[in-house]
C-alpha positions in Angstrom: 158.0 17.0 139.5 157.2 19.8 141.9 156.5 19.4 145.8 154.9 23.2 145.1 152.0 21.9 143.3 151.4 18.7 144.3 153.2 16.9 140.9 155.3 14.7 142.6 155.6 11.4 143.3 157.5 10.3 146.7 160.9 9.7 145.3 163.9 11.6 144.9 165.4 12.7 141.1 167.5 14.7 139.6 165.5 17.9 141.3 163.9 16.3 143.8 165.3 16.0 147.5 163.7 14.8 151.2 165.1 15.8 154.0 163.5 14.5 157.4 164.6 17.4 159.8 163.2 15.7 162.8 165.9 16.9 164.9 166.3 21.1 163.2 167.4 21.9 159.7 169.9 19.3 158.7 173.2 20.1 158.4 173.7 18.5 155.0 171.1 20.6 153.4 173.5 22.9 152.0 175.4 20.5 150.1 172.3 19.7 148.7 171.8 23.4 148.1 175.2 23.6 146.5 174.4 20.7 144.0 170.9 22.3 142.9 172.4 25.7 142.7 175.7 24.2 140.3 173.1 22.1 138.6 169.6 22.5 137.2 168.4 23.9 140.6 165.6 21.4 142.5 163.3 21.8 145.9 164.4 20.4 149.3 161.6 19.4 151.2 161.7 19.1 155.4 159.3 16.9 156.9 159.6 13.3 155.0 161.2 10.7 156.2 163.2 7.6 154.6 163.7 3.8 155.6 166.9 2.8 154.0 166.2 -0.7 154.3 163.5 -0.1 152.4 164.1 2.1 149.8 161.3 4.7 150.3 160.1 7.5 151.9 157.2 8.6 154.3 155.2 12.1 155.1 156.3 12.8 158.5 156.0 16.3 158.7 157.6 18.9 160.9 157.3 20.4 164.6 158.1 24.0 163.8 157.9 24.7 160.3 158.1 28.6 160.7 161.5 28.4 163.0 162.9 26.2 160.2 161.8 28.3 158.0 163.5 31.0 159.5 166.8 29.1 160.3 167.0 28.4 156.6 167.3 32.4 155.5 169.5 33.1 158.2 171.5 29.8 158.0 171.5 31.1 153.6 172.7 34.6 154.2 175.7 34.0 156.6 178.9 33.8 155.1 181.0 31.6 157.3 178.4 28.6 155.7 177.3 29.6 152.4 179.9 31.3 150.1 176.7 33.2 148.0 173.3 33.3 148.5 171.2 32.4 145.3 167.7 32.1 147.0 164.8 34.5 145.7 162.5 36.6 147.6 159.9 33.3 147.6 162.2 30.8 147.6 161.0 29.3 151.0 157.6 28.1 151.5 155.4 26.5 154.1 153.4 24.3 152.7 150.3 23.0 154.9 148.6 18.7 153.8 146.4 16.6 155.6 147.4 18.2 158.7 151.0 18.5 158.6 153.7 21.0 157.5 156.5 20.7 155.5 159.4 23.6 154.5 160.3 23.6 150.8 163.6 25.3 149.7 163.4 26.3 146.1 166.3 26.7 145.1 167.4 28.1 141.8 169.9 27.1 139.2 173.1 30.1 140.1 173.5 32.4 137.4 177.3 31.6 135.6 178.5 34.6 137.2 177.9 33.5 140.8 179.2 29.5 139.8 180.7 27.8 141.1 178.3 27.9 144.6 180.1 26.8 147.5 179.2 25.7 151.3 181.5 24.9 154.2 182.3 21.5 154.7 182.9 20.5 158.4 184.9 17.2 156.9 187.9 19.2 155.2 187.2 22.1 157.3 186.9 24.6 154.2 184.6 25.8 151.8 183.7 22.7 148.7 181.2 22.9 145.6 178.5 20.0 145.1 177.0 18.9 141.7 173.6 16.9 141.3 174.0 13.5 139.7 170.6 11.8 139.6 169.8 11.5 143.6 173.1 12.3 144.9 175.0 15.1 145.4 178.3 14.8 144.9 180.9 17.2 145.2 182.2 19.3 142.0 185.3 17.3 139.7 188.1 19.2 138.1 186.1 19.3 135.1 183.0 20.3 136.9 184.9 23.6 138.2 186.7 23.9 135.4 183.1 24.6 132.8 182.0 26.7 135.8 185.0 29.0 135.8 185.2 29.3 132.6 181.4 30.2 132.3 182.0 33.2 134.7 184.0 35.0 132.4 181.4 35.9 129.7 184.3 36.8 127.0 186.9 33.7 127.9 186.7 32.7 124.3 188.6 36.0 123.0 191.2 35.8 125.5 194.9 35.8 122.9 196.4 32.0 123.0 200.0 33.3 123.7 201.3 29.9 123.0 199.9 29.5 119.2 200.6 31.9 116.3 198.9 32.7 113.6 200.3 29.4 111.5 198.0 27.6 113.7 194.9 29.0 111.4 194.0 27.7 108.3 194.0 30.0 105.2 191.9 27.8 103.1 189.5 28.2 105.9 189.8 32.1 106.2 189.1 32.4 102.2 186.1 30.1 102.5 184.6 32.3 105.7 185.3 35.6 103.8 183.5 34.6 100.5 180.5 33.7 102.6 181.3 37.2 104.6 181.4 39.2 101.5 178.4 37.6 100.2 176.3 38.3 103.2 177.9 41.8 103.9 178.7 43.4 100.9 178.9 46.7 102.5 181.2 46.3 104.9 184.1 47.9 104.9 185.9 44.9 106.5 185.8 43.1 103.3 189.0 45.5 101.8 190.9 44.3 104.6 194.3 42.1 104.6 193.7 38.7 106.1 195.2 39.6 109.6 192.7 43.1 110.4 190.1 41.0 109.2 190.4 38.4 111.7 191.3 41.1 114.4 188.0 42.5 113.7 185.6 39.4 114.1 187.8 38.3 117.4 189.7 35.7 115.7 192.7 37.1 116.9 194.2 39.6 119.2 197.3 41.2 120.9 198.9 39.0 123.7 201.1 40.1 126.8 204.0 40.1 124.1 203.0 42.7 121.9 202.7 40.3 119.2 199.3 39.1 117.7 197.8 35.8 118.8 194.5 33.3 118.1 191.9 33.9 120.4 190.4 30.6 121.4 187.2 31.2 119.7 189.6 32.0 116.4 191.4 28.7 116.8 188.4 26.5 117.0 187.0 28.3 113.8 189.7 28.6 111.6 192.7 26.4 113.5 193.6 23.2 112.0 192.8 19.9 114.0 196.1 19.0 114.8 196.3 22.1 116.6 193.3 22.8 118.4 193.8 19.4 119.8 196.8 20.8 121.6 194.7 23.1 123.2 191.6 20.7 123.9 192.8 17.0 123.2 189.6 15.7 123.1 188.3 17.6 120.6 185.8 16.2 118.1 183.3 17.3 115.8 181.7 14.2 114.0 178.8 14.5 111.8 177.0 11.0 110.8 174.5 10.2 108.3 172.5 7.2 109.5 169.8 6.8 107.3 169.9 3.5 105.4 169.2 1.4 108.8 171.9 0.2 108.9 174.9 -0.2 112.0 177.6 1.6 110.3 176.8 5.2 109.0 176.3 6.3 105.2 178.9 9.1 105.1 180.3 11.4 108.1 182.6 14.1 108.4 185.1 14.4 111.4 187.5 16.7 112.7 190.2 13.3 113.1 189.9 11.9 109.4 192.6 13.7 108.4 191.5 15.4 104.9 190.3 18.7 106.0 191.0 21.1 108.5 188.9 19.9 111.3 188.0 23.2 112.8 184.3 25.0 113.6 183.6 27.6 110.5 184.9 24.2 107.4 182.6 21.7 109.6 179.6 23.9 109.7 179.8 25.0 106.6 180.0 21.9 105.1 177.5 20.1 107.4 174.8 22.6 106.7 175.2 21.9 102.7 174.8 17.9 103.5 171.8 18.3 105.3 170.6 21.0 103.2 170.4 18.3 100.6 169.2 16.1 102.5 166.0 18.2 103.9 165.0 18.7 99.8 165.6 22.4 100.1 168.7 23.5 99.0 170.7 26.2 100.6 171.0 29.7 98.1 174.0 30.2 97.0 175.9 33.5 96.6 178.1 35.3 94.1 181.3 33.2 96.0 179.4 29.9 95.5 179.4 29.0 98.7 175.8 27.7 99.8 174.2 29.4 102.6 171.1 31.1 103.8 167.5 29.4 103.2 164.2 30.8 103.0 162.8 27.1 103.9 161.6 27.3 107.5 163.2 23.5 108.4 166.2 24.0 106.7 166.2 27.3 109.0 165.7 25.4 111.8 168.2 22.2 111.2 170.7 25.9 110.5 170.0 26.8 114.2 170.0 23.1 115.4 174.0 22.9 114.2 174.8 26.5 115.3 173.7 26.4 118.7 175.2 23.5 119.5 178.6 24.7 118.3 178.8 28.3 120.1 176.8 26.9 123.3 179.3 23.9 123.8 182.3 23.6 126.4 185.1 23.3 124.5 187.2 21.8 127.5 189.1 18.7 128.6 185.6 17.1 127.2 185.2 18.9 124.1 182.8 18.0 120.9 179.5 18.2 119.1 178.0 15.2 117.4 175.0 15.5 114.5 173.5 12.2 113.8 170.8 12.0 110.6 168.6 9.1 110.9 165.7 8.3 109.5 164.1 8.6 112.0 165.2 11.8 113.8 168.2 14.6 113.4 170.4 13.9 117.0 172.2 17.2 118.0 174.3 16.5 120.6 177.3 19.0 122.8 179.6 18.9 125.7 178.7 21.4 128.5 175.4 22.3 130.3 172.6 25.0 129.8 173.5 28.6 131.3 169.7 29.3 131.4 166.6 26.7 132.3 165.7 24.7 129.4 162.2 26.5 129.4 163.4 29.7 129.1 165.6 28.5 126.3 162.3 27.3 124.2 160.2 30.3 124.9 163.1 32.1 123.3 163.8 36.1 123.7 166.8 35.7 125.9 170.6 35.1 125.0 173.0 33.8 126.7 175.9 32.0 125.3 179.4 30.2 126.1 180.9 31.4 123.9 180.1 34.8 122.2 182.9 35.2 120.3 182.6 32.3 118.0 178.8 33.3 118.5 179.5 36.3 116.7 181.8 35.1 113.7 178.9 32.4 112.9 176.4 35.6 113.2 178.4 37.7 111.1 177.7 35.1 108.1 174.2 35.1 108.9 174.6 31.8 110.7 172.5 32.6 114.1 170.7 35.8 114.8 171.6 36.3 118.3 168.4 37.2 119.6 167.8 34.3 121.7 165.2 32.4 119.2 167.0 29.7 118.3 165.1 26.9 120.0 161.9 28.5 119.7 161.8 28.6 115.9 162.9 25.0 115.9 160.2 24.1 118.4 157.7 26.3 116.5 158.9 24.5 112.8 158.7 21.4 114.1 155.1 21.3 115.6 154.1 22.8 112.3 155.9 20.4 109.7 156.0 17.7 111.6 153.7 17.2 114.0 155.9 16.5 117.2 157.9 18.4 119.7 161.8 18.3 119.4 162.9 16.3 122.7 165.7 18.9 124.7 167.6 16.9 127.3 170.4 17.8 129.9 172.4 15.2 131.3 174.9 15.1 133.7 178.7 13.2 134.3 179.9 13.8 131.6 177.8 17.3 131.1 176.4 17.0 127.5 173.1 18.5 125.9 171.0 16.6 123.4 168.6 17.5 121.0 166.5 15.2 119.1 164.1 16.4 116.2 161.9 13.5 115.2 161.9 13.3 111.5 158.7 11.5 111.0 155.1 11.8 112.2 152.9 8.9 112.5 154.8 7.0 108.8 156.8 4.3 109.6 159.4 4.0 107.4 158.1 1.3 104.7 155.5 4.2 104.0 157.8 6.6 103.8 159.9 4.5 101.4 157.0 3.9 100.0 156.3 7.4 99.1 159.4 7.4 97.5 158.6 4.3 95.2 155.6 5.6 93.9 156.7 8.6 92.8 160.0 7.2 90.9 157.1 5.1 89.4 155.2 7.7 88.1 158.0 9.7 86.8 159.0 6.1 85.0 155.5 5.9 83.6 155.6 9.2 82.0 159.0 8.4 80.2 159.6 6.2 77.3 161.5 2.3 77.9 164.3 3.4 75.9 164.4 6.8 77.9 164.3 5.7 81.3 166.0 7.5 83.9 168.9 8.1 85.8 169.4 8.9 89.6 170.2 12.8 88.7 166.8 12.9 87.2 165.1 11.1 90.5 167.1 13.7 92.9 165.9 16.1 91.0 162.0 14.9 90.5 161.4 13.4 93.6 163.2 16.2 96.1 165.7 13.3 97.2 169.7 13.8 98.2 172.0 11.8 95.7 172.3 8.7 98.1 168.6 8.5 98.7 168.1 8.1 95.2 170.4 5.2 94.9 168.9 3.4 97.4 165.9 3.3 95.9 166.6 3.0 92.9 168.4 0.2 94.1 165.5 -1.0 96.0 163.2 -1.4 93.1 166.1 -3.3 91.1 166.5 -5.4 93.7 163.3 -6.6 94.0 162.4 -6.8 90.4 159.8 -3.7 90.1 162.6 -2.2 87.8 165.3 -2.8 85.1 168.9 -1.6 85.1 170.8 -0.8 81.5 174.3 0.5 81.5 174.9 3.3 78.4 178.2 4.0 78.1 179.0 5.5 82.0 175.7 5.4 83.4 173.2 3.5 84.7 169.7 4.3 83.4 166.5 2.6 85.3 162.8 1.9 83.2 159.9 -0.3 83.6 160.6 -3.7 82.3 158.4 -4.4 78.9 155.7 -2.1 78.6 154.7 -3.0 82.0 153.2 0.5 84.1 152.5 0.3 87.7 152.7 2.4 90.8 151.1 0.5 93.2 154.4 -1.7 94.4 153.8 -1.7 98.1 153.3 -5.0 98.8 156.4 -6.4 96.8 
């Protein structure tokens, strides 16, 4: 909703605020300023008034709507008020309806170098930072100023961890990240290295105060093990949930707390991307090491990017984890943290900025992201293409997450789709012999399916009778009962 244009309906949100200014500018405008700035950024308007009592708000206008004008930009640019000024060149308007005047502060979202943006508070008599939550403005937590500190320092993640050593990384994990190095950079001379100038090289590690050599915080959340990255970051969680049967509880996950893996970035992407690889019917190629990776199929790119994104962009703080749900319905991408850039500068695509470009760069280095900024606009691009629907790309605040959602479907509910599925494992049973039959292998295989979609339909036909079930010797073979051939099950 913009003022600006006339989109707007009279209410306040997220980037919307009224200010009356019956009386001069207001002085709690510039905590208002400080939330947009810290937040998404929003427009203050001057000149509409609210009733409380009754929850709403009325056009009033204003006396002198140059003055105010002017009092803004000075009011901005002095020091002893606002700690930094963020406005642009056009940031203050005068806008002229049905005979009255309103100001319209503009204010943009800061840049992370000039977060956290700070005004002077009369109350405490010193200078505070304000955050937007919904329609109030609130000023910053401990958390708040924490992600905004840290996002001022554009390498934080390759400062040396002086308190972990280099038994805090997982080999298993280094040998599984250099075979998919080697096989996407054959050439490099990094690849006759010894373990520890290899991870020197990519920022994994580096030399602390001590002399001695240390994780770097991006090299501890790739290649660290769980149990000690969460003595860094105790709330640490990468979970990864596949959802698709319709059920409450998932059909298989992978998280960093189960115990029976490492737990850390590079093992949980790497192993994500191969489940979902199956799952999207185009499998990942796989290299001279074995290890799957790379795809010339344009969703499978963009689920890749999806994944990847969300672990280099997220905040890896005292709120730390990325979640990937697969549903039928949709692929949920989910991160702690907030956007550096506006979320339609993101989708257009052609400018980079991330939270963490050191473990930006080790994911690039094995061909996971390109770094050029594109990320969301291939997504966006694949997804009106193959299916039909925008991607939905929310921000939300307290906690600070981001959340992608990439519908799945486009207008098929999910009997057709199952559907779909039915009548080709029917045609495929058709063209094979009783006593041949077939087995779930050969549906995956036929129909484009994963493993566990094959099961459930396979399953499903049982179940219902379309199909018969022999056992011979240890598997399970499915085939039409009698001599009995049909397709056309869709109403059984």
């Amino acid at each position: 909703m913009s003022f600006l244009d006339g989109h707007f309906e009279l209410r306040e949100s997220q980037r919307l605020e009224f200010k009356e200014a019956a009386a001069g500018l207001p002085q709690d405008v510039w905590e208002t300023y400080s939330a947009f700035a810290n937040t998404e950024g929003g427009e203050i308007v001057l000149g509409v008034q609210e009733d409380r009592s009754a929850n709403s708000f009325s056009l009033v206008g204003v006396s002198d709507a140059e003055g105010l004008a002017d009092r803004v930009w000075t009011t901005a640019r002095n020091s002893q008020v606002v700690e930094h000024d963020v406005l642009l060149p056009d940031s203050v308007s005068i806008v002229r309806r049905d005979g009255l005047e309103y100001v319209v502060i503009s204010v943009p979202r800061a840049e992370r170098e000039d977060k956290p943006v700070s005004v002077y508070d009369r109350t405490s008599k010193s200078f505070a930072a304000y955050v937007r939550r919904g329609t109030v403005d609130q000023k910053a937590s401990r958390d708040d100023l924490d992600r905004m500190t840290y996002d001022r320092a554009p390498e934080a993640d390759r400062r040396p961890l002086e308190d972990f050593s280099l038994d805090s990384l997982c080999k298993e994990t280094v040998r599984r990240y250099r075979q998919v190095f080697s096989g996407s950079k054959p050439s490099s001379p990094w690849n006759s290295d010894s373990d520890g100038d290899f991870l020197y090289h990519i920022g994994a590690t580096a030399r602390g105060r001590d002399g001695q050599t240390h994780p770097t915080k991006a090299g501890l959340l790739a290649f660290g093990y769980e149990f000690e990255i969460t003595r860094r970051f105790p709330q640490y969680l990468l979970d990864y949930r596949e959802q698709t049967s319709g059920g409450t509880r998932w059909d298989d996950r992978v998280c960093s707390q189960s115990a029976d893996w490492s737990g850390n970035v590079v093992d949980f992407y790497l192993t994500v991307i191969e489940r979902l690889s199956r799952q999207f019917k185009a499998p990942f190629s796989a290299g001279a090491s074995g290890v799957r990776h790379g795809s010339e199929n344009p969703v499978t790119e963009a689920v890749n990017e999806a994944v990847a994104n969300a672990l280099v962009h997220a905040h890896y703080g005292s709120s730390a984890s990325v979640k990937v749900v697969l549903s039928a319905r949709e692929l949920e991408v989910t991160n702690t943290g907030d956007f550096l850039i506006d979320r339609n500068v993101a989708i257009a695509g052609g400018f980079s900025e991330t939270r963490n470009p050191t473990l930006m760069r080790m994911l690039s280095l094995i061909g996971a992201t390109d770094r050029a900024g594109s990320g969301l606009q291939k997504i966006w691009s694949v997804w009106s293409e193959r299916f039909g629907s925008e991607p939905v790309l929310e921000e939300h605040h307290s906690p600070a997450h981001v959340r992608l959602a990439m519908p799945l479907l486009r207008i098929a509910s999910l009997r057709a789709q199952r559907a779909k599925y039915d009548d080709e494992i029917m045609e495929l049973l058709a063209m094979r012999s009783r006593s041949e039959g077939v087995c779930v292998a050969d549906v995956e295989g036929a129909v484009g399916i994963s493993e566990r979609v094959a099961q459930k339909a396979l399953k499903s036909l049982f179940d219902r009778g379309v199909i018969v079930r022999e056992r011979r010797g240890h598997q399970l073979r499915y085939c039409l009962p009698n001599t009995e051939r049909t397709s056309n099950i869709r109403n059984q």
